[in-house]
C-alpha positions in Angstrom: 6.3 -10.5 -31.9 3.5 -8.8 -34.1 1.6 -5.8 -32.5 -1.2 -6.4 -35.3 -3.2 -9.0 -33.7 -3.2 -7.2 -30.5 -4.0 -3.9 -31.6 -7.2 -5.6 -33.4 -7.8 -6.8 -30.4 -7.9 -3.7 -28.1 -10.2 -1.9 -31.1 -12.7 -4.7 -30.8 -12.6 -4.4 -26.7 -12.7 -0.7 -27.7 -15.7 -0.8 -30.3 -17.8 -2.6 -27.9 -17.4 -0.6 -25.3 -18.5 2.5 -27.6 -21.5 0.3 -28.9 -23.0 -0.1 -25.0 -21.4 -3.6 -24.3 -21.0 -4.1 -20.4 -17.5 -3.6 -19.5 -17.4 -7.2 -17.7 -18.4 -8.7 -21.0 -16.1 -6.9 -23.3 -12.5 -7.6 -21.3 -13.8 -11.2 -21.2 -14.0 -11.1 -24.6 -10.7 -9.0 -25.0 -9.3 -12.1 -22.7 -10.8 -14.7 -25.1 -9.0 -13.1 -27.8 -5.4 -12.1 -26.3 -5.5 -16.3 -24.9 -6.4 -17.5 -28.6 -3.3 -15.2 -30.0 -0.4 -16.6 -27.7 -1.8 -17.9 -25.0 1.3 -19.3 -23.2 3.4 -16.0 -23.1 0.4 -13.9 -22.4 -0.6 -15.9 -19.4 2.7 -16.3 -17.9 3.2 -12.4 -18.3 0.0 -11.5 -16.5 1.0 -10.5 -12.5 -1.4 -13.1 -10.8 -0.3 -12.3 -7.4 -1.1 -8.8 -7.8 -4.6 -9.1 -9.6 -5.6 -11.4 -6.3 -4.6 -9.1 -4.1 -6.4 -5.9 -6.3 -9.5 -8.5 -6.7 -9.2 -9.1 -2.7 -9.1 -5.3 -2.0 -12.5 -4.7 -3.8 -14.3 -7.4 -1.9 -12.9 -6.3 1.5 -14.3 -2.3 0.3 -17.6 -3.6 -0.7 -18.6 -4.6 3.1 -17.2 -1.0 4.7 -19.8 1.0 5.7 -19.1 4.8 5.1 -22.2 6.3 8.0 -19.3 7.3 9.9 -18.5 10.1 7.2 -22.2 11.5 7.5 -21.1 14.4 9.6 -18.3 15.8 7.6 -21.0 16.7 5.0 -21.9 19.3 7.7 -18.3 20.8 8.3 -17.6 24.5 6.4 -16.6 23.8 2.5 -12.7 24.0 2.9 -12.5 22.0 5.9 -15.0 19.4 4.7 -12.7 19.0 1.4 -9.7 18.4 3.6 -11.7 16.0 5.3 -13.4 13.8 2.8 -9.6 14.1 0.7 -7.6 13.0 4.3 -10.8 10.0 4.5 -9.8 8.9 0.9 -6.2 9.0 1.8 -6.7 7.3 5.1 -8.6 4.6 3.2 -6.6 4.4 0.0 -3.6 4.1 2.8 -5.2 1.6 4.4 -6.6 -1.0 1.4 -5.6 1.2 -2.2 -6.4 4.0 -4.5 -8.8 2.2 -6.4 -11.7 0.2 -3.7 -11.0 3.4 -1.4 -12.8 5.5 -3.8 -15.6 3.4 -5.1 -16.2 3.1 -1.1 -16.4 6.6 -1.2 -17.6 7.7 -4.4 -21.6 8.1 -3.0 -20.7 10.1 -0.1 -17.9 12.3 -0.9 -17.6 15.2 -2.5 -15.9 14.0 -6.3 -12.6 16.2 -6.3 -11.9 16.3 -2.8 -12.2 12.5 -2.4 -9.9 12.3 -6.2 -7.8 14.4 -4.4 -7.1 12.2 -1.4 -7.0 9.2 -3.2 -4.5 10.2 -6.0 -2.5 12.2 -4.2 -2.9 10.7 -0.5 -1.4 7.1 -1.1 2.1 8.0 -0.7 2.4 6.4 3.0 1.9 2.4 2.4 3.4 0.4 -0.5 0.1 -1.1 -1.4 -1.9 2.1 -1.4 -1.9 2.5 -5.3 -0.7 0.3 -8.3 1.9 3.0 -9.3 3.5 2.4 -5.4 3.4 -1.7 -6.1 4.8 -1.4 -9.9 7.5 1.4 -8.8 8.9 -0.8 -5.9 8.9 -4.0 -8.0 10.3 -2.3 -10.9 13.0 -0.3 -8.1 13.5 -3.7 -6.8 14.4 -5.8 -10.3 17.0 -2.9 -10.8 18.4 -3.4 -7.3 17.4 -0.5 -5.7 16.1 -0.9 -2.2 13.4 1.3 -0.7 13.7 1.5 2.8 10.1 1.1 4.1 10.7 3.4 7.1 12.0 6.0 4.7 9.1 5.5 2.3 6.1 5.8 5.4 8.1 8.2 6.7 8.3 10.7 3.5 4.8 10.0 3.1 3.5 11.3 6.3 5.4 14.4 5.5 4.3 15.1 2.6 0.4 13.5 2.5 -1.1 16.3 4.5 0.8 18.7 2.7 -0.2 17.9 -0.8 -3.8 17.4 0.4 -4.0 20.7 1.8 -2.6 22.2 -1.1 -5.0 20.4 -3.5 -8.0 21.5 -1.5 -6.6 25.1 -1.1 -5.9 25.1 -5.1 -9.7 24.5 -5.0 -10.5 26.9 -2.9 -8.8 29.6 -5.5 -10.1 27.6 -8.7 -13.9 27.8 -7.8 
C-alpha cells in the first residue's frame, strides 16, 4: 500500500484547517478523499461500532445539565480542584473522557476538570478510547481483563491520582 496519497490527504485536511475551514467541513472532505483512494479497505477498517457508540455519548452529554456543580465554585481552591477533577472523573466514568469534558468545559475550572477526565477514567471500560482500544487490542492477543480486577484497581487508584494531580497544582502555582 502507498502512504503518498494519504499523507496528501492529511496535508490538505491539515492546510484547511490552518486556512479557517470549519473542522466539520474539512474531515468531510478528508473522508471524501480517503473513500476516493481505496474506498473498500478504508471502510471496512473503520471501527463502526465504536464511532456509534462515541457519536451516542456526545448526544446523551449534550442534554445534562451541569447547575448541580454551581456550588463547588464556592468551596476553598484545593478542595474545589478535587472536586470539579472527581466531577469529570465521575462523569467521564459514567459516559467517557471526551463528552464528560465538553459537558464540563463552561463550568469547571480547565486543569482540574483535564485532570479528572484524563487521569479519572480508569474505573469503567468505556470511560476513554485508550480503555476501549487497550481491552480490544488485550483481547485479540488473548489476554483477558477481568472486569472486577479492572473497577476494582481503578477505585484504588482514581482518587489517588486525582489528589495527587490537584496537590501537584497546588505546589506548581
Amino acid at each position: 500500500m502507498r502512504f503518498t496519497p494519504y499523507a496528501l490527504a492529511i496535508g490538505a485536511f491539515t492546510v484547511a484547517i490552518l486556512l479557517g475551514v470549519a473542522p466539520w467541513i474539512a474531515a468531510a472532505g478528508l473522508l471524501a478523499i480517503l473513500l476516493a483512494i481505496r474506498p473498500v479497505p478504508f471502510v471496512r477498517a473503520l471501527p463502526w461500532t465504536m464511532a456509534l457508540f462515541a457519536l451516542a455519548l456526545f448526544i446523551l452529554m449534550d442534554g445534562i445539565s451541569m447547575d448541580v456543580l454551581a456550588p463547588l465554585i464556592e468551596l476553598p481552591p484545593f478542595t474545589q480542584q478535587v472536586a470539579f477533577a472527581a466531577a469529570g472523573a465521575g462523569l467521564a466514568n459514567l459516559t467517557n473522557n471526551l463528552p464528560a469534558y465538553l459537558a464540563l468545559e463552561t463550568m469547571a475550572p480547565t486543569v482540574p476538570l483535564l485532570i479528572g477526565v484524563n487521569a479519572g477514567p480508569l474505573i469503567t471500560p468505556w470511560a476513554s478510547l485508550a480503555n476501549l482500544l487497550w481491552m480490544t487490542l488485550a483481547a485479540a492477543k488473548g489476554v483477558r481483563i477481568p472486569l472486577r480486577l479492572f473497577i476494582a484497581s481503578g477505585l484504588v487508584l482514581v482518587p489517588l491520582v486525582i489528589v495527587a494531580g490537584c496537590l501537584g497544582l497546588q505546589v506548581l502555582g
